[in-house]
PDB file of N, CA, C and O in Angstrom:
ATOM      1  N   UNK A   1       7.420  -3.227 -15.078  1.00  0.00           N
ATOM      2  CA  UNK A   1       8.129  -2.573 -13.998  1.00  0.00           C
ATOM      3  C   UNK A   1       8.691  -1.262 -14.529  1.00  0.00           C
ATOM      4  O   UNK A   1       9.373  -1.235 -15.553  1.00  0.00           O
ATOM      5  N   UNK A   2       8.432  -0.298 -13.901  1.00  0.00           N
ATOM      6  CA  UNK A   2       9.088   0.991 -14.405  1.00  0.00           C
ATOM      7  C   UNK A   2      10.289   1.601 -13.404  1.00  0.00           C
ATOM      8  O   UNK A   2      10.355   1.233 -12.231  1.00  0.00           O
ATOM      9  N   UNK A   3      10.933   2.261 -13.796  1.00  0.00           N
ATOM     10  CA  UNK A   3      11.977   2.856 -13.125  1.00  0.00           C
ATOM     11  C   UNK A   3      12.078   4.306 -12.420  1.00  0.00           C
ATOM     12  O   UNK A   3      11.633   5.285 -13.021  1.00  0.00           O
ATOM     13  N   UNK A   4      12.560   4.416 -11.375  1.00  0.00           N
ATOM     14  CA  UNK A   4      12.361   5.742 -11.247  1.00  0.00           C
ATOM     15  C   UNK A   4      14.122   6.378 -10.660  1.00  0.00           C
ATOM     16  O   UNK A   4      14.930   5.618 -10.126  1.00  0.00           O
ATOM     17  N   UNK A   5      14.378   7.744 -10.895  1.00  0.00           N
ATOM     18  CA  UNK A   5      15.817   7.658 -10.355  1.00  0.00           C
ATOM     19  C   UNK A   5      15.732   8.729  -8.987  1.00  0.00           C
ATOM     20  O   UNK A   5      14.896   9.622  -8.853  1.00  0.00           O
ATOM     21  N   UNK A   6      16.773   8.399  -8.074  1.00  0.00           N
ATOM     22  CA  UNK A   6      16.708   9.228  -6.868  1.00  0.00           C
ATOM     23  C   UNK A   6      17.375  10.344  -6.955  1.00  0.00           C
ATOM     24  O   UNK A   6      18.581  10.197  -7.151  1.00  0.00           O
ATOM     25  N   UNK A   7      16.967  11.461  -6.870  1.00  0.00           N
ATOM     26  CA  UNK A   7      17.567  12.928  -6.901  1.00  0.00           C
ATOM     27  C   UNK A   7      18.854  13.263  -5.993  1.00  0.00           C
ATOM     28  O   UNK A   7      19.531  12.310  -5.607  1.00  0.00           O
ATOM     29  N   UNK A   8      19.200  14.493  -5.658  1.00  0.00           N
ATOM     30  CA  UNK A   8      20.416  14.620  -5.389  1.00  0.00           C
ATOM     31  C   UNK A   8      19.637  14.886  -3.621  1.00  0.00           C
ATOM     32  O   UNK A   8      20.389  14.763  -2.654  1.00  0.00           O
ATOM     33  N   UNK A   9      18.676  15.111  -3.474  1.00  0.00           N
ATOM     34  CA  UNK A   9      17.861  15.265  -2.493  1.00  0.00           C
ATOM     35  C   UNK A   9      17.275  14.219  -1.879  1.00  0.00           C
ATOM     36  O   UNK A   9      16.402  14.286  -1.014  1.00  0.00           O
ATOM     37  N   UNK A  10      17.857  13.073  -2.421  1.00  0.00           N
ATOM     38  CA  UNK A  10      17.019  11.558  -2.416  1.00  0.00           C
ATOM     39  C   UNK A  10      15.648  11.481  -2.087  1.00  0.00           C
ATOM     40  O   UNK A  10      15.077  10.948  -1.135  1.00  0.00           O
ATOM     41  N   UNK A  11      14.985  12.489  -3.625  1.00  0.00           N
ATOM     42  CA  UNK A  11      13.535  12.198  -3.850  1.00  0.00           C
ATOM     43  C   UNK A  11      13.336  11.358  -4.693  1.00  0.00           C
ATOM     44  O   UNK A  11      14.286  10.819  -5.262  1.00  0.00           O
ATOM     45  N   UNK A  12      11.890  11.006  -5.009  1.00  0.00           N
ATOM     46  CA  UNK A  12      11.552   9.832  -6.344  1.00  0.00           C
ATOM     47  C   UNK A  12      10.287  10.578  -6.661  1.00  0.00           C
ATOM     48  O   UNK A  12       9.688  11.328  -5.891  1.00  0.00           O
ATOM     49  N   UNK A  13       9.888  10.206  -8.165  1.00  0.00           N
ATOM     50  CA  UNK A  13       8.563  10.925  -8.214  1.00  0.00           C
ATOM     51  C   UNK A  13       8.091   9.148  -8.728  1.00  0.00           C
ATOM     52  O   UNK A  13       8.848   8.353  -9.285  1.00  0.00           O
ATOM     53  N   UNK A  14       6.369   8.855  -8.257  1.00  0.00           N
ATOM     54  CA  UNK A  14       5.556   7.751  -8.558  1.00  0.00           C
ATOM     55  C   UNK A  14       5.202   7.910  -9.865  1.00  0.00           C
ATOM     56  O   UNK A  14       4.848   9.072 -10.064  1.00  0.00           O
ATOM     57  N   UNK A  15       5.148   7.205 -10.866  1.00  0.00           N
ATOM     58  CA  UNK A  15       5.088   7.274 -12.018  1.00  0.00           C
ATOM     59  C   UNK A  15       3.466   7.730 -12.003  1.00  0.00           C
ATOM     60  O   UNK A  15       2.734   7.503 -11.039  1.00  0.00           O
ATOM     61  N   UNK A  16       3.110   8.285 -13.005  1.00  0.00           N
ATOM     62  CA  UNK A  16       1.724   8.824 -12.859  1.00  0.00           C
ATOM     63  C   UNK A  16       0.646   7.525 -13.328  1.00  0.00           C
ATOM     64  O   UNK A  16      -0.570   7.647 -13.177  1.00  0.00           O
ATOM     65  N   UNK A  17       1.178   6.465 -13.825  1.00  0.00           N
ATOM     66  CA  UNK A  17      -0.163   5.285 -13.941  1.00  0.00           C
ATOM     67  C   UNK A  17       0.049   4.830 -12.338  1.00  0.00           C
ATOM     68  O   UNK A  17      -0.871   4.674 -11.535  1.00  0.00           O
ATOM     69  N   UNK A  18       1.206   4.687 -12.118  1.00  0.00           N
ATOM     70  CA  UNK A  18       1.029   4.131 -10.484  1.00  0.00           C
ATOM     71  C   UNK A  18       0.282   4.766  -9.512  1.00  0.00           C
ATOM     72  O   UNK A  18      -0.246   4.192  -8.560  1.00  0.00           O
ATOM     73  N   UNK A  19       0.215   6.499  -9.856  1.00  0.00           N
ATOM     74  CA  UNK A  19      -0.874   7.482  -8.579  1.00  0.00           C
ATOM     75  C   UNK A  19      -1.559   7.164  -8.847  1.00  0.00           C
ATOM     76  O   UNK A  19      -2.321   6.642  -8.033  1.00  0.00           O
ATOM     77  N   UNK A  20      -1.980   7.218 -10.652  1.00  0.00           N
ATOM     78  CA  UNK A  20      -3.571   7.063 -10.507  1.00  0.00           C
ATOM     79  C   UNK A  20      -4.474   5.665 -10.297  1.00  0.00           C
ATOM     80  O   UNK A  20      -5.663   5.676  -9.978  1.00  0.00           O
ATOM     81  N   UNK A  21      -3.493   4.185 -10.593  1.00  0.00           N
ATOM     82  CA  UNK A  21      -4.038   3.078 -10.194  1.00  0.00           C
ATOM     83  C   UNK A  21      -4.148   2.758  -8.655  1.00  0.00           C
ATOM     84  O   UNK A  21      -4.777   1.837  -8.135  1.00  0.00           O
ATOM     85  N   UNK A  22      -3.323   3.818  -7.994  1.00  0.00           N
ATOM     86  CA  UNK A  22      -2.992   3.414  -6.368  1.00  0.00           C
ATOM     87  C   UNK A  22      -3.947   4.628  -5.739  1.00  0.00           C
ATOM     88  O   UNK A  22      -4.251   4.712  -4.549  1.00  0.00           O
ATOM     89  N   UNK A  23      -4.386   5.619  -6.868  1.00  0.00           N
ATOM     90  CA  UNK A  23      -5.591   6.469  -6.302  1.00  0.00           C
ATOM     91  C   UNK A  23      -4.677   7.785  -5.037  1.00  0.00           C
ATOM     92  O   UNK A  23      -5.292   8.277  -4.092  1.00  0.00           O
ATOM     93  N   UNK A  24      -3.539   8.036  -5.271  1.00  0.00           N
ATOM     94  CA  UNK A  24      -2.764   8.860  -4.264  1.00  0.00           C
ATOM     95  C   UNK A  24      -3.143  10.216  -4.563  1.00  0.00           C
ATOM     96  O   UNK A  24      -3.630  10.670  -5.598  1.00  0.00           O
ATOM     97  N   UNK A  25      -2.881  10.709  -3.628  1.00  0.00           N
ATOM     98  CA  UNK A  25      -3.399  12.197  -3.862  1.00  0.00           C
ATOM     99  C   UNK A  25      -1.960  13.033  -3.335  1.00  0.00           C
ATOM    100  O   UNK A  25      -1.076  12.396  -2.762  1.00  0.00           O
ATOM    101  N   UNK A  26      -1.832  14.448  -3.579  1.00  0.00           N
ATOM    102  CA  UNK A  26      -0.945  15.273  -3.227  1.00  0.00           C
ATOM    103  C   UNK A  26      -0.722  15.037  -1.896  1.00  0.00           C
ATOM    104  O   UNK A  26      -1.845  14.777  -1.465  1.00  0.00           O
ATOM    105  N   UNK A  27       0.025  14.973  -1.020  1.00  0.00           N
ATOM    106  CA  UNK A  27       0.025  15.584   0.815  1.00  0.00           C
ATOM    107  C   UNK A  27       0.208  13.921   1.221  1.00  0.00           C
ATOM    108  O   UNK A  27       1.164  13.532   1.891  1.00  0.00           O
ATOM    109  N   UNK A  28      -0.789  13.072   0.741  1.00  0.00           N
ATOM    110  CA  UNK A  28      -1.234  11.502   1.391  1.00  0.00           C
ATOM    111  C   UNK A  28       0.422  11.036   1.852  1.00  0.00           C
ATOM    112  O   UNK A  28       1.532  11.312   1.396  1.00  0.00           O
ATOM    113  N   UNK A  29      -0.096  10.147   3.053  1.00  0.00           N
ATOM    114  CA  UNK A  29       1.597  10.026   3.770  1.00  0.00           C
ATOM    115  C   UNK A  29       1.365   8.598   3.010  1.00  0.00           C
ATOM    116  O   UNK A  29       0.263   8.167   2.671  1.00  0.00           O
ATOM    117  N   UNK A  30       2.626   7.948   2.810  1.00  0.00           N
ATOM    118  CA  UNK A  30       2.449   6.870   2.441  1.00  0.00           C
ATOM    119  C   UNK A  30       3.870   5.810   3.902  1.00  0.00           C
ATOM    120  O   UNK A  30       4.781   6.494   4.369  1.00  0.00           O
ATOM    121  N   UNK A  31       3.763   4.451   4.288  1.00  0.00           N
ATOM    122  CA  UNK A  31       4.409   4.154   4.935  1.00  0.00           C
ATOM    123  C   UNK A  31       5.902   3.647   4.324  1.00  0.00           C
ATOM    124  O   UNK A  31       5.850   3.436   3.112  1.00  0.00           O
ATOM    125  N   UNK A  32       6.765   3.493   4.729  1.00  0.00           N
ATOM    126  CA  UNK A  32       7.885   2.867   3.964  1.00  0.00           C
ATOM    127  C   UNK A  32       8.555   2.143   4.504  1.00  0.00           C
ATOM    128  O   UNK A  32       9.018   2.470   5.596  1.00  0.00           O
ATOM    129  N   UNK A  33       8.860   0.852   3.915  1.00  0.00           N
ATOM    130  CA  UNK A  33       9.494  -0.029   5.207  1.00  0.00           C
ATOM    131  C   UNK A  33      10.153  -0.950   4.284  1.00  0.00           C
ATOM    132  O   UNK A  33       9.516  -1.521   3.399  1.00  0.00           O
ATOM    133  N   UNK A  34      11.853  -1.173   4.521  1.00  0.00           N
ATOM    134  CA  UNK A  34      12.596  -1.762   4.176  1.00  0.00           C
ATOM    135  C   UNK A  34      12.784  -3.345   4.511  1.00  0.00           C
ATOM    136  O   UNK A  34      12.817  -3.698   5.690  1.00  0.00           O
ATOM    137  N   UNK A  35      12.897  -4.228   3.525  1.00  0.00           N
ATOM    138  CA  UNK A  35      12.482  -5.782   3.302  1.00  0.00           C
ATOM    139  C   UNK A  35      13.730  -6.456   2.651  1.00  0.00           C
ATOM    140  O   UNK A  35      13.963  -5.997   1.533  1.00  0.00           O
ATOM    141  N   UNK A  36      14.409  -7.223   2.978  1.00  0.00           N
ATOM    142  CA  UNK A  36      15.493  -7.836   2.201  1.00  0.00           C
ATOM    143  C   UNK A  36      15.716  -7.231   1.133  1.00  0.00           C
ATOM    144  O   UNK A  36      15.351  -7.429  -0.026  1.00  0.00           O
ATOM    145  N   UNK A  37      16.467  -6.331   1.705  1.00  0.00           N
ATOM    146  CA  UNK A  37      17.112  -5.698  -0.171  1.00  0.00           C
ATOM    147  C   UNK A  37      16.055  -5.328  -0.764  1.00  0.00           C
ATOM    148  O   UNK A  37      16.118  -5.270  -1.992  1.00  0.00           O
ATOM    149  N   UNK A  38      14.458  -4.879   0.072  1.00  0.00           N
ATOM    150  CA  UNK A  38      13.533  -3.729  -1.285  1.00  0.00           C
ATOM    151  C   UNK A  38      13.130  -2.637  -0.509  1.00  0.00           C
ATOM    152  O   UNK A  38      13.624  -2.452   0.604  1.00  0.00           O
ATOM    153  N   UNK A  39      12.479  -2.068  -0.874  1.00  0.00           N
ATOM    154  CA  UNK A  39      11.640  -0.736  -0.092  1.00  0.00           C
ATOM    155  C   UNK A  39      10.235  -1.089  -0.597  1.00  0.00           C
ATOM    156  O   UNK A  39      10.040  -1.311  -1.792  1.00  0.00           O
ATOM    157  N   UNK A  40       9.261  -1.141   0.314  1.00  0.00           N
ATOM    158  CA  UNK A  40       7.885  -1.089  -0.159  1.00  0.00           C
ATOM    159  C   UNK A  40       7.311   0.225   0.642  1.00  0.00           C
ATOM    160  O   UNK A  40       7.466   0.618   1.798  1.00  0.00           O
ATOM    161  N   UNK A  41       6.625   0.697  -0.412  1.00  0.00           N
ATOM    162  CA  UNK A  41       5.511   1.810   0.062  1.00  0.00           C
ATOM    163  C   UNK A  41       3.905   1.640  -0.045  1.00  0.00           C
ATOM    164  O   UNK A  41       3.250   1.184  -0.982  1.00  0.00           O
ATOM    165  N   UNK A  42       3.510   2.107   1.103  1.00  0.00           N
ATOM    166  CA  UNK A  42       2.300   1.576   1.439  1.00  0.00           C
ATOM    167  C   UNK A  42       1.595   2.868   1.687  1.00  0.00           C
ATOM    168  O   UNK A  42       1.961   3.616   2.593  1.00  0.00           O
ATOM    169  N   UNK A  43       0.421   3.193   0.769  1.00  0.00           N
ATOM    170  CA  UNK A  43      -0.270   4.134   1.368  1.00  0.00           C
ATOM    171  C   UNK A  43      -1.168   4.343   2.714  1.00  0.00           C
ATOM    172  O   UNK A  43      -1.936   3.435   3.032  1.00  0.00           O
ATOM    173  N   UNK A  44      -1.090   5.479   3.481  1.00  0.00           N
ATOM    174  CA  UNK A  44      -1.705   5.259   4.736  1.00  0.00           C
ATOM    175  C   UNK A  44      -3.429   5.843   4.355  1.00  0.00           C
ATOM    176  O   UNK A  44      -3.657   6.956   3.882  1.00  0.00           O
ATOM    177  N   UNK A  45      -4.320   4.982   4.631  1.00  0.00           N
ATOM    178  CA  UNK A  45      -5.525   5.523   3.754  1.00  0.00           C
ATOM    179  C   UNK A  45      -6.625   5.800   5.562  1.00  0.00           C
ATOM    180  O   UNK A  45      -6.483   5.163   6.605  1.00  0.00           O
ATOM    181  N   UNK A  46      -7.512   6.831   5.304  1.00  0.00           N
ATOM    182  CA  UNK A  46      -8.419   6.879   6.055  1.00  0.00           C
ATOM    183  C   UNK A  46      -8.969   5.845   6.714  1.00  0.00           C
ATOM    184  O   UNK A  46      -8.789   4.752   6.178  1.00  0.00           O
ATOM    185  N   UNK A  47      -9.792   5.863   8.049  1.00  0.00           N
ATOM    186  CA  UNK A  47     -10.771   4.406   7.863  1.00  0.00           C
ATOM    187  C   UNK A  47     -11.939   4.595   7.343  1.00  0.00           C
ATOM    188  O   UNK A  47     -12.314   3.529   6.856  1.00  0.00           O
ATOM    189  N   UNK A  48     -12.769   5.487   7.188  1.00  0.00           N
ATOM    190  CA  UNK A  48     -13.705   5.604   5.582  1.00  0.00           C
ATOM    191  C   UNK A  48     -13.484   5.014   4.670  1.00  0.00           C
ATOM    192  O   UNK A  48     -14.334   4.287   4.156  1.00  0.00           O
ATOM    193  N   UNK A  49     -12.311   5.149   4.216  1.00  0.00           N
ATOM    194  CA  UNK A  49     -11.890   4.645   2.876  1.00  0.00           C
ATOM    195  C   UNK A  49     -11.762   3.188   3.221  1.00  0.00           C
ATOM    196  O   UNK A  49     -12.158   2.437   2.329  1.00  0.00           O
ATOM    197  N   UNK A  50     -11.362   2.689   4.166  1.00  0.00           N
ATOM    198  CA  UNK A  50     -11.042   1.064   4.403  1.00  0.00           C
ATOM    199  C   UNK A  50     -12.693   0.432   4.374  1.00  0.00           C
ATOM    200  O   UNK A  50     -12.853  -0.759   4.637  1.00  0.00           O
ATOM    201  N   UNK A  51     -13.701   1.174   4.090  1.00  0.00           N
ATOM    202  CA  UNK A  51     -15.045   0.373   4.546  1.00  0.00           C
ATOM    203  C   UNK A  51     -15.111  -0.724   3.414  1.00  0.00           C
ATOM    204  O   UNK A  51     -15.043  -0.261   2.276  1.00  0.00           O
ATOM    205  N   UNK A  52     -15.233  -2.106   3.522  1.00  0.00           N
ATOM    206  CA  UNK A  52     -15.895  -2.659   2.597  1.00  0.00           C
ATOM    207  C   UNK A  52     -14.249  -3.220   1.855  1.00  0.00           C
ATOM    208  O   UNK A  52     -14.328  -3.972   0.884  1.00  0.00           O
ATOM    209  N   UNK A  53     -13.233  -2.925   2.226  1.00  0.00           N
ATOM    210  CA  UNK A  53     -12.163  -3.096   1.400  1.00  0.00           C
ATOM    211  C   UNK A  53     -11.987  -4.609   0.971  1.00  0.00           C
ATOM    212  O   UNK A  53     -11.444  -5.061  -0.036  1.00  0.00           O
ATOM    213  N   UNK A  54     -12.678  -5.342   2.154  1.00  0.00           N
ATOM    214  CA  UNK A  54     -12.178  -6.871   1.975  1.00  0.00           C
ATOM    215  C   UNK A  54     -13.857  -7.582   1.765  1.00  0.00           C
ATOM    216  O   UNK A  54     -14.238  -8.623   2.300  1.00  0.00           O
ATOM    217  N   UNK A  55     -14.465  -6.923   1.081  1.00  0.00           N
ATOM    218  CA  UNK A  55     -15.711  -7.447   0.551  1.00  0.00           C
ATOM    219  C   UNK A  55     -15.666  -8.756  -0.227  1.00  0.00           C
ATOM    220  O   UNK A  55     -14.928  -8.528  -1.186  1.00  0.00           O
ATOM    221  N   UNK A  56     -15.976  -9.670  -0.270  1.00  0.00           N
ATOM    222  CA  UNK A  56     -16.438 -10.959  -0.906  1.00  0.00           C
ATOM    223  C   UNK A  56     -14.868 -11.710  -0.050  1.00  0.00           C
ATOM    224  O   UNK A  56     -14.179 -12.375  -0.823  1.00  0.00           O
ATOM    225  N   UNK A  57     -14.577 -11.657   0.764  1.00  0.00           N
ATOM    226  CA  UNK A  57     -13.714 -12.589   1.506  1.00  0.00           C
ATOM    227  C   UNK A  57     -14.149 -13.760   2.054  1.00  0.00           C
ATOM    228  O   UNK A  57     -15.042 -13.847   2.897  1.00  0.00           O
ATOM    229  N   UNK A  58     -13.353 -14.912   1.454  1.00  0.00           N
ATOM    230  CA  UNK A  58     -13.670 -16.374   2.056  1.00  0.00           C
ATOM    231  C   UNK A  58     -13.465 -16.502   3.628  1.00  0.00           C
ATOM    232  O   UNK A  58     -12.389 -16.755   4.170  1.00  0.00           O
ATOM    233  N   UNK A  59     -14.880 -16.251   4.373  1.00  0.00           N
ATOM    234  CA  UNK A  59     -14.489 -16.534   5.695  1.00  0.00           C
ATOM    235  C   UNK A  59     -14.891 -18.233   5.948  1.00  0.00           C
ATOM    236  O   UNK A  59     -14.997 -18.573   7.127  1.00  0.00           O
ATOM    237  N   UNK A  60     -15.122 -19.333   4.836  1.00  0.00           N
ATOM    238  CA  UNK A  60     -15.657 -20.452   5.480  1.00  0.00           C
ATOM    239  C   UNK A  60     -14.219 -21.341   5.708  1.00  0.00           C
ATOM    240  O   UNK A  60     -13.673 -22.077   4.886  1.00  0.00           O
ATOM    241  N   UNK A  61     -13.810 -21.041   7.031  1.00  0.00           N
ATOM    242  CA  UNK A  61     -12.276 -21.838   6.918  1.00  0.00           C
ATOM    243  C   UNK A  61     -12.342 -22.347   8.680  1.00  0.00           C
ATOM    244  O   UNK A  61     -12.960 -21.710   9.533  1.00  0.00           O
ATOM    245  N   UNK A  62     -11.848 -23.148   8.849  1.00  0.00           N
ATOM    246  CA  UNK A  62     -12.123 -23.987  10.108  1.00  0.00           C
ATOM    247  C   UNK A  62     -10.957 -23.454  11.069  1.00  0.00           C
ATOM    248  O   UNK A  62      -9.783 -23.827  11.075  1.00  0.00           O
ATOM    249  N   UNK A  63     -11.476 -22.638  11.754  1.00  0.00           N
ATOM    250  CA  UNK A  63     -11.097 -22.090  13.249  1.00  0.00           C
ATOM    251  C   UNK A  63      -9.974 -23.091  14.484  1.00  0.00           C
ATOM    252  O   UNK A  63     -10.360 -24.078  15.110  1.00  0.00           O
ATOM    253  N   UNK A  64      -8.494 -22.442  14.560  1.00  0.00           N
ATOM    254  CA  UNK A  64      -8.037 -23.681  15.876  1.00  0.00           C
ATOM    255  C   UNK A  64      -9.035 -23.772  17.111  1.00  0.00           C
ATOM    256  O   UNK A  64      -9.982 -22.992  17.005  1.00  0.00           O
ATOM    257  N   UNK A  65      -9.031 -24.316  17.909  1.00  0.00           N
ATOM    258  CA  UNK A  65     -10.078 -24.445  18.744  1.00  0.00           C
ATOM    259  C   UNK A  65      -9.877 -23.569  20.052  1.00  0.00           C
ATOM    260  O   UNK A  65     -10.742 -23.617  20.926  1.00  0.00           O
ATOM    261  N   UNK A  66      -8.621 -22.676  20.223  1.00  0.00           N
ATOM    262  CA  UNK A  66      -8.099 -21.951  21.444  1.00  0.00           C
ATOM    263  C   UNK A  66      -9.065 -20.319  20.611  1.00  0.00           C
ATOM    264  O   UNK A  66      -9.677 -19.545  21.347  1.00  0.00           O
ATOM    265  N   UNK A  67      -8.998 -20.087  18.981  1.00  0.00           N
ATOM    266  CA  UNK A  67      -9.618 -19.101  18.265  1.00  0.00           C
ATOM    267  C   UNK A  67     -10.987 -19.226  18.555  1.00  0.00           C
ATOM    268  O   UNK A  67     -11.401 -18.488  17.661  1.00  0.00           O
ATOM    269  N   UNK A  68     -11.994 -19.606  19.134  1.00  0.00           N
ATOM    270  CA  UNK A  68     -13.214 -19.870  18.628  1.00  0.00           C
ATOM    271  C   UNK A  68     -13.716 -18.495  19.008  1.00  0.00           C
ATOM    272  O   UNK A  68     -14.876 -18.170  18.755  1.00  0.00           O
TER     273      UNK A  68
END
């Protein structure tokens, strides 16, 4: 876990293994949404980029019967 501190501007900078494992680029909006006492940030990514994201997903799972 790394740390980051909030400026007098209440900015943060992403640690640079986190841009480059999370693949962020300059400008990219990211979402932010407050959770029991955390902040999570979520990058907002193209839908290009979403193609294929959930590749090898277990779909063999038994359906309620109102879902079919």
């Amino acid at each position: 876990m790394q740390t980051v501190t909030v400026s007098p501007k209440f900015q943060v900078v992403i640690p640079k293994l986190i841009r480059e494992t999370m693949q962020l680029r300059p400008g990219q909006k990211l979402k932010i949404i407050e959770y029991e006492g955390r902040i999570d940030l979520i990058p907002d990514r193209d839908i290009p980029e979403l193609r294929g994201f959930i590749k090898g997903i277990n779909t063999e799972f038994e359906r309620e019967g109102d879902r079919l």
